[in-house]
N, C-alpha and C positions, 0 to 999 in steps of 0.2 A: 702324657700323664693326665692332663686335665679333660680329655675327651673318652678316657675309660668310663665304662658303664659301671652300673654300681656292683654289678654280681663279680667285676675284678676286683673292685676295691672289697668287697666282703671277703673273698677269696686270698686274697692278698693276708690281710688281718689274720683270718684262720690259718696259712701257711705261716705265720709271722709266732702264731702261738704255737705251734705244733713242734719246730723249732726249739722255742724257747726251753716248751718240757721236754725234749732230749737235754737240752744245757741245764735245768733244772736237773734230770735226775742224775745225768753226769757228776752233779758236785753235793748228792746227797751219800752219806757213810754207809747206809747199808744197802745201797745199791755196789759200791764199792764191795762191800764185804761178800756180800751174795753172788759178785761178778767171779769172785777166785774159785769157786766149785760151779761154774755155770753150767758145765755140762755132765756135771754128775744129780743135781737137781736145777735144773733149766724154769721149774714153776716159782722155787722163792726168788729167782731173780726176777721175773717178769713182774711177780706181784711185787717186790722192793720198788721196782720203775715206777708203776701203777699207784701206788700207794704215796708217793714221793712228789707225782706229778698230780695227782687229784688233791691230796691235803693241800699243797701249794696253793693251786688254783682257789678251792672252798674258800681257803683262807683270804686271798684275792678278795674274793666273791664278798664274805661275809664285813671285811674291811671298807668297802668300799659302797654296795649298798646296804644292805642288811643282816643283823647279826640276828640269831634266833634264839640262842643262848644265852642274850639279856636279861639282867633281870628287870626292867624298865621298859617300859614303850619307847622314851628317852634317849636308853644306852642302846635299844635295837636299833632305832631311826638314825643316829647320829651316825654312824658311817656314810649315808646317804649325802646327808648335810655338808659334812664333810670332801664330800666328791663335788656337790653342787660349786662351794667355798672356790677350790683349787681350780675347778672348771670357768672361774669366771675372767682371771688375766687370760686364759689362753683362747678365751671364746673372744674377746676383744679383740688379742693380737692378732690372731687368728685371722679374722673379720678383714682387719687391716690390712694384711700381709693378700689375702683371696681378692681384695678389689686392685691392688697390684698386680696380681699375677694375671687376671681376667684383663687387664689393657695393656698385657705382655709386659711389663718392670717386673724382674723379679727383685723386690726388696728384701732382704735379708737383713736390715735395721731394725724388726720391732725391738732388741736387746736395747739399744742408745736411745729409743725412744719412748719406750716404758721406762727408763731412768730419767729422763729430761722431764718429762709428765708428773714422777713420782718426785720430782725436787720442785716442779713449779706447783703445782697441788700441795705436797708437803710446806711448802714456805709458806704459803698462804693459809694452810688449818694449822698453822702453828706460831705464825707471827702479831696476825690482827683478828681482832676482836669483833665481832661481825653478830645478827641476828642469826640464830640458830638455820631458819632457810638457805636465806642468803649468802650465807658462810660457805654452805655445802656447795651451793649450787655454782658461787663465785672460786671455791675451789675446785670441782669438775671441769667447769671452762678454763681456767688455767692450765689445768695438766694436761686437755687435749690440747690447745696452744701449745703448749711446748713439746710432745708426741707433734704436734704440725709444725712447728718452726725445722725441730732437727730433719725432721722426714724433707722438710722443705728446700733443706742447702741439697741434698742429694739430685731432688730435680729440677733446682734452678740448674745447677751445674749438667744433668742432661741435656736438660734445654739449650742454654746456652753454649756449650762448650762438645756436647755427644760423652760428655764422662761417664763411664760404665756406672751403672747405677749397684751393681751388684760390689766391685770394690771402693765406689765413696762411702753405702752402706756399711761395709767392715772397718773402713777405716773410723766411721761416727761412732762407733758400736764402741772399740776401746776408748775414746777419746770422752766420751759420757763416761766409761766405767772410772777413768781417771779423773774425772772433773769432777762427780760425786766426791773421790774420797779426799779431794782436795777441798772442797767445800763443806765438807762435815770435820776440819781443820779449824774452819774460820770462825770469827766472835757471830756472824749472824747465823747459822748454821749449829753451830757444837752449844751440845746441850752444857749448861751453866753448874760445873761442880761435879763432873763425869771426865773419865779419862777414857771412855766410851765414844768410838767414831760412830755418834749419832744425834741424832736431832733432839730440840725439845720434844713432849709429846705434844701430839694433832688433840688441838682445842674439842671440847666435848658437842660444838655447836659445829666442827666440819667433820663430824665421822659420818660416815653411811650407818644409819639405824639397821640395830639386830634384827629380821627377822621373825627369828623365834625363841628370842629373850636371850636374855645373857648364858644359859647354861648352854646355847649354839654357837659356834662363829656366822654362820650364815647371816650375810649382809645383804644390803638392800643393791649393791652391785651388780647380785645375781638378776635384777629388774633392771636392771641400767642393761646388761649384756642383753636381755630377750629385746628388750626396746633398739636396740642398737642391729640386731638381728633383723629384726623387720626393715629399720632403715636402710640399710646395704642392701635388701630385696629388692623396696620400691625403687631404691637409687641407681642400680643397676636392671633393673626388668622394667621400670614401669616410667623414668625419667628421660630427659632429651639427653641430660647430661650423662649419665649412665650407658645411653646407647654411643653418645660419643666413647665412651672410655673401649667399650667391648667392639667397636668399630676400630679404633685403633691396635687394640691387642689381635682383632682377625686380621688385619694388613695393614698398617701404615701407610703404606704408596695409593693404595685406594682410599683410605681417607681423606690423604692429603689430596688427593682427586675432587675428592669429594665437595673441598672447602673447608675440612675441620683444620684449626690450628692445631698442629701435632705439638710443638714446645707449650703450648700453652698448658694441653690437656696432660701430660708429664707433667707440667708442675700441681696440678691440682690432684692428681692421682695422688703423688706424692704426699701431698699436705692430705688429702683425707684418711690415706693408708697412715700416716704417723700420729693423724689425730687420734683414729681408734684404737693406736696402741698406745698413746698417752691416756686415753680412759683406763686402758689396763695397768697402767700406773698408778690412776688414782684409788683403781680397787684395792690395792696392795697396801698402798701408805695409808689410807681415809679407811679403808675395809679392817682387813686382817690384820695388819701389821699396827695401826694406829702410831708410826714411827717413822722417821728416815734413815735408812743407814745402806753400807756400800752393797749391801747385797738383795737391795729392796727388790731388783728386777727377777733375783735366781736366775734359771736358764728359760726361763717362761719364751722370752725372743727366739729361743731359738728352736723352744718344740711347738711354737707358735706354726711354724713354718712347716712339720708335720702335720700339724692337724688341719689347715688351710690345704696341704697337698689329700688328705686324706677325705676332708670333705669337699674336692672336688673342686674347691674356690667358688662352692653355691652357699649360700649364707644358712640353710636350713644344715647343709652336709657339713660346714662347719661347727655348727653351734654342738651337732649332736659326737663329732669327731670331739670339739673340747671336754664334750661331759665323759668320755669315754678316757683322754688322757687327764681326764683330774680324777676319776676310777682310780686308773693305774698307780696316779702316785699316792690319793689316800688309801688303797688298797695294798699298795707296797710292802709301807710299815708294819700291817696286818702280817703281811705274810714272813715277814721276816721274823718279826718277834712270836710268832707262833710256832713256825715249822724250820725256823733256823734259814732258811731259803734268803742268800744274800740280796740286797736291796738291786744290786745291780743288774740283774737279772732283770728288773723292771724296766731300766735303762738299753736291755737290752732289746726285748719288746719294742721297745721305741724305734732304735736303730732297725731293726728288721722290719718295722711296717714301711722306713721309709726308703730301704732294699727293695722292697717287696714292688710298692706302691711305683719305684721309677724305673722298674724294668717290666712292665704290663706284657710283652712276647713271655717270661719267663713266667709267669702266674699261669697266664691262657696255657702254657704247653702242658705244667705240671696237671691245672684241672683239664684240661683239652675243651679249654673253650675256645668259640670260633673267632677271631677275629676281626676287627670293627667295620663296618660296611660289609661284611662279607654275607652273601647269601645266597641260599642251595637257589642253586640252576635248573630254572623250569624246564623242559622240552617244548615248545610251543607244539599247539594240537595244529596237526593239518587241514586246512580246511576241506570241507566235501569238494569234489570236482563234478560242477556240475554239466549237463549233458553239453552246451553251449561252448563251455572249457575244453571237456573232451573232444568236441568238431576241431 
């Protein structure tokens, strides 16, 4: 999966849509109604399809980046903002989840780890009282710590023990999602005078600043994710450490050849993959949410792990895969409260890129692309024979 070129993965995406509008217009009424006389007028059926699956889409389109029917520069723009907003835990987790996968752990924890992030972040911009910088900034370090401490039992216990990284991760995943709502229970945790499983509010000195003013949600998260973006570049393409990690995702046995510590570099993958999804923790409770509560993480962990397969687990092919799944979900809504088009349909999209995305033989056959190393066979030209050869 990770060594598809990118014309599979665009291919893939576009088979994943194409899809989708069959399922789309499958469950629109007047494709339905148009279906019972199909072949007595065959044209209102096809335009029913057509019209069912382009509205949809527009709608998509317009929810997500730009609405033109605004009447605002404001109300057109904010669809965009909005994609930006959504795109920013998933560009993180995202982030996270691709430098595991690049030194072969497949971590499937960002879920328990964007929790852990979002309760050591949230405790701290809600508990003390701090300088408006130093608040913020001592709450971002906290929540990647905690994103790194959980990410961290999973490859201590690699390490030391060869425990499957993929089932410790599931197991941290519910044992977070329980621990939150166990701790929004407690006197330090549960907001004072609320029957509400949630936190006090995040002090005004650790929120991530707007953007572009209050009438946006756009936070300043989204500059934390580009910045975070760059780092996973250099940290993997341009560091010693980095070429460790992608030394051991290409072979272990030839690493360990090599002289690199293999447990050692598991545990650090580990802890840097949980820290980036502990910053996507802090986007959510310091960002958006400005709150703690049991469902601060949503499934971000887990289409985290889409969008990392999607862009390839290269940090640029990530960043632009997250802006594309925060699209989908602020473009959802659009499409549902417009054209009736159920939300899940979005969800579906989801699941079918990442159909799509791990069966690369099926994408190439549909488009008839060639497959990877594979390349037309020259005839080598014969040389002249010259008079000396022919004696």
């Amino acid at each position: 999966m990770l060594t598809s070129n990118w014309l599979v993965t665009l291919a893939a995406l576009l088979l994943a849509l194409v899809v989708s509008g069959v399922l789309i217009a499958a469950a629109d009424e007047d494709v339905h109604t148009t279906a019972s006389y199909l072949f007595a007028r065959p044209a209102d059926f096809f335009s029913a399809v057509w019209d069912s699956v382009w509205s949809a889409y527009v709608a998509l389109f317009q929810g997500a980046i730009v609405d033109p029917s605004a009447s605002t520069f404001a109300r057109a723009i904010r669809p965009l903002t909005e994609t930006m907003t959504w795109s920013v835990p998933l560009i993180l987790a995202g982030l996270g989840l691709a430098v595991g996968f690049r030194a072969g752990l497949f971590n499937i924890g960002a879920q328990g780890q964007i929790i852990l992030g979002a309760v050591f972040g949230g405790y701290i911009g809600f508990a003390f009282g701090l300088p408006p910088v130093l608040h913020l900034l001592l709450a971002i370090i906290c929540a990647a710590l905690g994103g790194a401490i959980w990410a961290g039992i999973a490859g201590f216990l690699k390490a030391r023990t060869g425990a499957n990284e993929v089932i410790v991760t599931i197991m941290l995943n519910n044992i977070a999602g329980y621990l939150v709502a166990y701790l929004l229970t407690t006197t330090a945790f549960k907001r004072e005078g609320s029957n509400n499983p949630q936190s006090p509010p995040i002090e005004s000195t650790a929120i991530y600043p707007r953007l572009l003013g209050d009438d946006f949600r756009l936070h300043a998260g989204f500059l934390l994710a580009i910045l975070a973006t760059f780092f996973v570049w250099w940290l993997m393409d341009r560091s010693t450490l980095g070429f460790q990690f992608r030394a051991v995702g290409a072979n272990p046995s030839a690493a360990r050849t090599a002289g690199i510590n293999i447990n050692r570099i598991y545990l650090l993958v580990m802890i840097t993959s949980g820290a980036l999804a502990g910053l996507a923790g802090s986007a959510q409770v310091l960002g958006t949410e400005r709150v703690l509560t049991a469902g601060v993480a949503a499934s971000f962990g887990f289409d985290a792990i889409t969008v990392a397969l999607l862009g390839r687990s290269k940090p640029l092919g990530t960043f632009l895969a997250g802006l594309l799944f925060g699209a989908l979900r602020a473009g959802g809504f659009a499409m549902q409260s417009r054209t009736g088009t159920p939300i899940d349909i979005v969800l579906v999209v989801q699941s079918l890129v990442v159909l799509f995305i791990a069966a690369p033989p099926l994408v190439r056959a549909v488009f008839r692309l060639p497959a990877p190393g594979r390349r037309k066979q020259i005839s080598p030209t014969p040389a002249p024979v010259t008079k000396e050869a022919a004696a």
